[in-house]
C-alpha positions as a Markdown table, in Angstrom:
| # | Residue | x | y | z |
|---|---|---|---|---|
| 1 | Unk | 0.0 | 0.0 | 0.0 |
| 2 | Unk | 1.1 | 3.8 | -1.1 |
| 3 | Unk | 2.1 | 5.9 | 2.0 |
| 4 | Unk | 0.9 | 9.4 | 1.4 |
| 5 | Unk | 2.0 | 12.4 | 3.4 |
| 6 | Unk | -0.3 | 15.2 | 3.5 |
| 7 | Unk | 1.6 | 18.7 | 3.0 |
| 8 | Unk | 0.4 | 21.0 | 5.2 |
| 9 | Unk | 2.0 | 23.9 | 4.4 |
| 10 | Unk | -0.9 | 23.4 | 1.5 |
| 11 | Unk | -3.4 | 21.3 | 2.9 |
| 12 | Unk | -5.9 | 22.3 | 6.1 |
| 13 | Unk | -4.3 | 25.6 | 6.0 |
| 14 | Unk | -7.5 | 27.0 | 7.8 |
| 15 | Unk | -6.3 | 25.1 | 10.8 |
| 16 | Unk | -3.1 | 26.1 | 13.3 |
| 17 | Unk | -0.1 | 24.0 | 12.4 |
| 18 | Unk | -0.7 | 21.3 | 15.5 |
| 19 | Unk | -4.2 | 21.2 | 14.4 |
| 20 | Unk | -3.5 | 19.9 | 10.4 |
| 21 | Unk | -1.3 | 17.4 | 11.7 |
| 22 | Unk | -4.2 | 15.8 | 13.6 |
| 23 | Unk | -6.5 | 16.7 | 10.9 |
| 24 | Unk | -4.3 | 14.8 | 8.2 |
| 25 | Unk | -4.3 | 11.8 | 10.8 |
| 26 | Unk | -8.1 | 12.0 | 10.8 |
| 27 | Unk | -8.0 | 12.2 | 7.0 |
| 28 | Unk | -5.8 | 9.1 | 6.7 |
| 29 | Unk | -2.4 | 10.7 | 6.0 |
| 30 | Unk | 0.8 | 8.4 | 6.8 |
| 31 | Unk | 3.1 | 11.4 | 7.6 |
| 32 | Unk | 3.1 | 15.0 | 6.9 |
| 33 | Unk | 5.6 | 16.8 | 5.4 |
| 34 | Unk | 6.1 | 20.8 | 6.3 |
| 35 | Unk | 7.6 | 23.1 | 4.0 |
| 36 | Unk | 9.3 | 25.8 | 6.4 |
| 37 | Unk | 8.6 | 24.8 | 9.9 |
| 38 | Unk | 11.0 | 28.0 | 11.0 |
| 39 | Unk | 8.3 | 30.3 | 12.1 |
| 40 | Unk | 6.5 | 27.9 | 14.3 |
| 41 | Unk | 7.0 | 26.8 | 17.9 |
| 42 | Unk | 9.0 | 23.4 | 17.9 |
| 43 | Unk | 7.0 | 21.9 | 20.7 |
| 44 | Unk | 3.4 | 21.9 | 19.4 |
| 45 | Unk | 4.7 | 20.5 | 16.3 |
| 46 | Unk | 6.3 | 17.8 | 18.4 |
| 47 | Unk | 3.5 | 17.0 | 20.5 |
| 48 | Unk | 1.2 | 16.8 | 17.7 |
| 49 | Unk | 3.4 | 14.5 | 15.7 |
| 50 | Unk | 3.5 | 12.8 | 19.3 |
| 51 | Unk | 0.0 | 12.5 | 19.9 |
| 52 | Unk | -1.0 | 11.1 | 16.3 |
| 53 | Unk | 1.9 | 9.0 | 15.6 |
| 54 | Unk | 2.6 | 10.5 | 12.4 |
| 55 | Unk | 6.1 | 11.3 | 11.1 |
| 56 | Unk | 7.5 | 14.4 | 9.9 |
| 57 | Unk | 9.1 | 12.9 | 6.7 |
| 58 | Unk | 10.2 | 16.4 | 4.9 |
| 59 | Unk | 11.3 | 20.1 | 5.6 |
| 60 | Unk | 12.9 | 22.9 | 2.9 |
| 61 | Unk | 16.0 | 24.3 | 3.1 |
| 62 | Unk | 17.0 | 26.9 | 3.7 |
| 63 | Unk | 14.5 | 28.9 | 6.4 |
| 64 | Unk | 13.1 | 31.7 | 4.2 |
| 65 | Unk | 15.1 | 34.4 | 6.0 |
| 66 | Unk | 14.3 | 36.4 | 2.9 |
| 67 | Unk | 12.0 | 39.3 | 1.9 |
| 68 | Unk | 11.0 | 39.4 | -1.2 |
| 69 | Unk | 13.7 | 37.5 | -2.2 |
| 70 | Unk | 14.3 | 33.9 | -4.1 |
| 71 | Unk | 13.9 | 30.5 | -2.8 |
| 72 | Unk | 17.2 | 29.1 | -1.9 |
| 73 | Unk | 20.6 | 29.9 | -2.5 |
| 74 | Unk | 22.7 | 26.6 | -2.6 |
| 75 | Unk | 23.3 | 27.0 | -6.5 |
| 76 | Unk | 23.9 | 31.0 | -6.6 |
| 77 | Unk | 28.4 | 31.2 | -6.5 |
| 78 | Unk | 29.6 | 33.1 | -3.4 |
| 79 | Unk | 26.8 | 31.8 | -1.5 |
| 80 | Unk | 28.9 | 29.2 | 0.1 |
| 81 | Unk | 28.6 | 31.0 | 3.7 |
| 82 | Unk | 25.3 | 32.4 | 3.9 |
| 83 | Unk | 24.7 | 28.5 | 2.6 |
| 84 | Unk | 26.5 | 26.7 | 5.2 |
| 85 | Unk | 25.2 | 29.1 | 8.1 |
| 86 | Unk | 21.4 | 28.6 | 6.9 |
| 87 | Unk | 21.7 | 24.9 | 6.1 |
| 88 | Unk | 23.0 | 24.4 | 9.8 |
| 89 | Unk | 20.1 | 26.3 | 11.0 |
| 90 | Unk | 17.5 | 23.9 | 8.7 |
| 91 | Unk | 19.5 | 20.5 | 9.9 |
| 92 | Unk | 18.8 | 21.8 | 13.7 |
| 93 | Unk | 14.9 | 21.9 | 13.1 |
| 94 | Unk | 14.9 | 18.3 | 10.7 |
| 95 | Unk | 16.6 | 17.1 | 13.5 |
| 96 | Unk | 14.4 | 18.2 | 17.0 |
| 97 | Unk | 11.4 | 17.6 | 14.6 |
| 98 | Unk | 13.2 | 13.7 | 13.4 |
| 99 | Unk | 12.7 | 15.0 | 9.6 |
| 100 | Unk | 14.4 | 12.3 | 7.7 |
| 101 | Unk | 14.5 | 13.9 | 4.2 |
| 102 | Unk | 15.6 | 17.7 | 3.7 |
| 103 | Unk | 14.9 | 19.2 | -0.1 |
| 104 | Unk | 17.5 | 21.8 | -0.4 |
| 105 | Unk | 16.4 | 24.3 | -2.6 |
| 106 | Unk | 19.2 | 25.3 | -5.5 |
| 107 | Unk | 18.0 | 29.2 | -5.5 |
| 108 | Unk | 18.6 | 31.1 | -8.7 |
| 109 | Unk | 21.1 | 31.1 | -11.7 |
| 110 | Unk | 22.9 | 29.5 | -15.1 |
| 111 | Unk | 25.8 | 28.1 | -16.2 |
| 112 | Unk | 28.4 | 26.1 | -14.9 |
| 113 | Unk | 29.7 | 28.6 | -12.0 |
| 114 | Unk | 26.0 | 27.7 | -10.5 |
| 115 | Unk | 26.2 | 23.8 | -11.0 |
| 116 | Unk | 29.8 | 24.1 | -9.6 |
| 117 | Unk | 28.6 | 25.8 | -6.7 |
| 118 | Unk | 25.2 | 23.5 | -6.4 |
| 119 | Unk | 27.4 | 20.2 | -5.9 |
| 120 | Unk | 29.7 | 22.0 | -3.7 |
| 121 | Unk | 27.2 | 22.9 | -1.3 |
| 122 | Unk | 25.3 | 19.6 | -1.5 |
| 123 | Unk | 28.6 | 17.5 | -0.5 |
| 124 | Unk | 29.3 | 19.4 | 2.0 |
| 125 | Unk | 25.5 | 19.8 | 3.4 |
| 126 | Unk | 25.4 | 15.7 | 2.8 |
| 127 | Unk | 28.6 | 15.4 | 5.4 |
| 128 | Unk | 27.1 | 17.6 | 7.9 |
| 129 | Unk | 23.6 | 15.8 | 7.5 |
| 130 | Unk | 24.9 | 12.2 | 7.4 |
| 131 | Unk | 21.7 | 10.6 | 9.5 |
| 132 | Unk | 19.0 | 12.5 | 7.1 |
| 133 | Unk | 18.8 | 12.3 | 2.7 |
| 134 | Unk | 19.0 | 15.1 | 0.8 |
| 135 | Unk | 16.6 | 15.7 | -2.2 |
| 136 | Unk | 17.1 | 18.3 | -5.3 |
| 137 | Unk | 13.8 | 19.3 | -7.2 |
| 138 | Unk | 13.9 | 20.4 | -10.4 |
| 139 | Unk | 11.1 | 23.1 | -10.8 |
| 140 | Unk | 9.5 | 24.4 | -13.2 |
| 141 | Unk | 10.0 | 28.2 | -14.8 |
| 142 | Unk | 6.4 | 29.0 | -14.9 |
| 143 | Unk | 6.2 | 29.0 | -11.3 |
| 144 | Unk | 9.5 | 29.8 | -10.3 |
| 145 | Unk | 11.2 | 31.7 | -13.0 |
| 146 | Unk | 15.0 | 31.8 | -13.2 |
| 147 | Unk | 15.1 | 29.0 | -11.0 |
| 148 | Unk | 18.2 | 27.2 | -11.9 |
| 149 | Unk | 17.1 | 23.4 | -11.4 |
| 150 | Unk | 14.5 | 23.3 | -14.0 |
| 151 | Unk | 15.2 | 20.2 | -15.8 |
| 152 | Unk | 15.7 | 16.3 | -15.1 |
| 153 | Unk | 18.6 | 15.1 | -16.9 |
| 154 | Unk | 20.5 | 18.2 | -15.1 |
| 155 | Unk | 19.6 | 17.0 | -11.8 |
| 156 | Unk | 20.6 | 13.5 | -12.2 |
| 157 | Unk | 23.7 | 14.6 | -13.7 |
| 158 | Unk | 24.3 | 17.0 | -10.6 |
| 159 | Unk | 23.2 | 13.7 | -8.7 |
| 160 | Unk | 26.2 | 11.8 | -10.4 |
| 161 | Unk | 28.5 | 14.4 | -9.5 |
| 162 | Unk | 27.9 | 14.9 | -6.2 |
| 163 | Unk | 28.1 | 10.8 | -5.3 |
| 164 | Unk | 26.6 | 11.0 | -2.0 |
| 165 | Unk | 24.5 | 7.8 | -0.9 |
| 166 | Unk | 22.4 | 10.7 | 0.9 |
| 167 | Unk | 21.6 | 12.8 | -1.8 |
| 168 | Unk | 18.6 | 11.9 | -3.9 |
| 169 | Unk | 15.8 | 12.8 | -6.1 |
| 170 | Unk | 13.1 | 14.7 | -5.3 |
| 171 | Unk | 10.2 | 13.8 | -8.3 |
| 172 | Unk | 7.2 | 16.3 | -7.9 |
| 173 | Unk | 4.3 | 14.7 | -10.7 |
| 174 | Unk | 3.9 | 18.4 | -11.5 |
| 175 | Unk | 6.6 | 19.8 | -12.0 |
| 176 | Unk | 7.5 | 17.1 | -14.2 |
| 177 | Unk | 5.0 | 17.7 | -16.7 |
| 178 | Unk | 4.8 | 21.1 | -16.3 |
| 179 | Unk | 8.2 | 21.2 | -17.6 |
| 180 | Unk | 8.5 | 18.5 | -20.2 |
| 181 | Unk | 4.6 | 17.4 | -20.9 |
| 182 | Unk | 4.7 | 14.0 | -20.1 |
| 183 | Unk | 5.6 | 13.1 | -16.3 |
| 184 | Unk | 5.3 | 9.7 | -17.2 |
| 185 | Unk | 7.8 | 9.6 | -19.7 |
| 186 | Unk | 10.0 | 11.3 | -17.1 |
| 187 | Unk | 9.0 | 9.2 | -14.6 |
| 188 | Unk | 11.0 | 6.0 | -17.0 |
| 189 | Unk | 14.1 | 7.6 | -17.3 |
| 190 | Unk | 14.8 | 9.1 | -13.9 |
| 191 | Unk | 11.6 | 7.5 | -11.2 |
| 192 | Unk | 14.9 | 4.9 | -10.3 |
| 193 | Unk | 16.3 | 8.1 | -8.5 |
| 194 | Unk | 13.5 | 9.0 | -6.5 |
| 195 | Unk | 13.2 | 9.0 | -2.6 |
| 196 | Unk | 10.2 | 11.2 | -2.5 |
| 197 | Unk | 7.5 | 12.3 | -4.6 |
| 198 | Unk | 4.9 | 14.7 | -4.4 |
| 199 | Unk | 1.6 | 15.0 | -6.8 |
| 200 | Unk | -0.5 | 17.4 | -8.2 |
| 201 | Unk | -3.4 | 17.3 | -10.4 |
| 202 | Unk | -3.0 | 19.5 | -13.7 |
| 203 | Unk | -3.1 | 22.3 | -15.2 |
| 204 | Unk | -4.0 | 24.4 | -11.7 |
| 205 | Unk | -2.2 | 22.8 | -9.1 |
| 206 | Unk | -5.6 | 21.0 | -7.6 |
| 207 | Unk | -6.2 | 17.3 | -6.4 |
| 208 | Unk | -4.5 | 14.4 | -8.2 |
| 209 | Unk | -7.1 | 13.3 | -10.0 |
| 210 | Unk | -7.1 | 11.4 | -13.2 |
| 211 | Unk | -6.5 | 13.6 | -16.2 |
| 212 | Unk | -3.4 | 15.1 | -17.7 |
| 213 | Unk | -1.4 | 13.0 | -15.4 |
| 214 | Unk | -3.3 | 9.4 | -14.7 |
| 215 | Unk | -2.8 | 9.1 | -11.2 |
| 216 | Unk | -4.4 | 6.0 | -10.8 |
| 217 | Unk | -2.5 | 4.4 | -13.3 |
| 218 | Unk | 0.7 | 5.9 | -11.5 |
| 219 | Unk | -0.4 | 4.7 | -8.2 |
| 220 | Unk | -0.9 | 1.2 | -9.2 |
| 221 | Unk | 2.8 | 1.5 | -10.7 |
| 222 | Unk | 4.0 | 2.7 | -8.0 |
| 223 | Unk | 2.5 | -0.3 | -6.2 |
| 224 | Unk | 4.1 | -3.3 | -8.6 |
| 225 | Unk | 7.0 | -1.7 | -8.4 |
| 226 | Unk | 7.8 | -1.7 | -4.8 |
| 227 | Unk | 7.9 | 1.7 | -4.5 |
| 228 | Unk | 8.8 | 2.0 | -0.5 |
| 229 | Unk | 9.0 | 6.2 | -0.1 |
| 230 | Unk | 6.2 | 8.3 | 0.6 |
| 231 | Unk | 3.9 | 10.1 | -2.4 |
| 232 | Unk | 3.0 | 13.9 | -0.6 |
| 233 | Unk | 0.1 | 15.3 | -1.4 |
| 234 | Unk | 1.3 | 18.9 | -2.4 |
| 235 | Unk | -1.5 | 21.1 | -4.1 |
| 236 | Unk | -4.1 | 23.4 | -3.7 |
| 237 | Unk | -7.5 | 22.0 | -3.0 |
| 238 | Unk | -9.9 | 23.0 | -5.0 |
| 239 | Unk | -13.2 | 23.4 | -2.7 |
| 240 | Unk | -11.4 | 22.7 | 1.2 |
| 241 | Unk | -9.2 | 20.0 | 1.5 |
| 242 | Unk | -11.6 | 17.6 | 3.3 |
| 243 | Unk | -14.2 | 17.7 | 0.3 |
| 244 | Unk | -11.7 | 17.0 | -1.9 |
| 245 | Unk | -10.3 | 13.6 | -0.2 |
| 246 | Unk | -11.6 | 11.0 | -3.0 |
| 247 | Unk | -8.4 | 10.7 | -4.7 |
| 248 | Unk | -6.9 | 9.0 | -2.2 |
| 249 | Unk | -6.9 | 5.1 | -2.6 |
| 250 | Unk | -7.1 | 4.6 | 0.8 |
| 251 | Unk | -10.6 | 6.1 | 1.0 |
């Protein structure tokens, strides 16, 4: 059977943080995954993930201690410190809130100054975060333009590169065919990388329905395959999250 996290930066966001993690519990949620814990008080987050059992399986790096500013500087050269400082910050909260997998976000920029400076940091973030796995996400320019991990064969060659046995791929459904138009096809050149996925439903971002993408069809692959990680639910619901629940197989 699928484990599915709920995301909750996106999901029962009319709810205080403690409150969606029981509320994903309720829902059937395996885990939860939160995108920047940083502005939240550590211990209702751990009593909650206490009192329903539910692990916190992923966190973003680094904390948005930005304004205005872009997502992530581990790819942007010169960054190196600001980097380090911020990732050490990020592996404190993954750690007090037992996060196993931490999706450090490359930031902006081109060329081979940024990829030079993308591995760098991930080696380095990989030795001081030996008991968690690392996960790069290529996203796409519609959403995040200038974004400088935007495409698949990219990551796994910065993958190859760095050689870490805890750096891995980060496959978001969306993203994937957002940026090539067909996930799928993406999914059988580079799915063997994975150690976390997270799903959309297309073109808007809403539940992971069948269309576009045939999420059924992906589930049941997933399934034969003996896919062990967790699949996160990361969109916007379309009507509350609750009402839009039927997607999961679990239901």
């Amino acid at each position: 059977m699928i484990k599915f996290a709920a995301n909750i930066s996106f999901l029962f966001k009319d709810l205080s943080v403690p409150e969606r993690i029981h509320a994903a519990a309720a829902a059937g949620f395996s885990a939860v995954e939160f995108l920047f814990p940083y502005d939240d008080p550590v211990p209702g987050i751990q009593q909650a993930l206490s009192d329903t059992g539910l692990p916190l399986v992923l966190i973003n790096a680094p904390p948005p201690n930005y304004t205005g500013g872009a997502r992530g500087f581990a790819a942007v050269p010169g960054g190196e410190e600001r980097f380090r400082h911020d990732f050490r910050r990020a592996l404190r909260y993954a750690q007090a809130l037992r996060s196993r997998f931490i999706h450090v976000m490359a930031g902006p920029g081109e060329g081979e100054a940024a990829r030079a400076a993308f591995v760098a940091n991930l080696r380095e973030a990989a030795e001081l975060a030996r008991d968690h796995v690392l996960t790069i996400e290529p996203i796409n320019q519609g959403d995040m333009p200038g974004y400088f991990l935007s495409d698949f064969d990219a990551a796994a060659e910065i993958l190859d590169a760095v050689d870490r046995p805890n750096v891995g791929l980060q496959f978001d459904v969306y993203h994937a065919q957002k940026i090539t138009g067909d996930a799928m096809a993406v999914w059988a050149r580079h799915g063997r990388r994975a150690r976390h996925i997270q799903i959309a439903g297309l073109p808007d971002r809403h539940e992971p329905v069948a269309g576009v993408v045939d999420y059924p069809a992906f589930f049941r692959h997933l399934e034969e395959s003996g896919y062990d990680g967790y699949v996160s639910a990361e969109y916007h619901p379309a009507a509350g999250t609750e009402a839009g629940l039927g997607w999961m197989p679990t239901r």
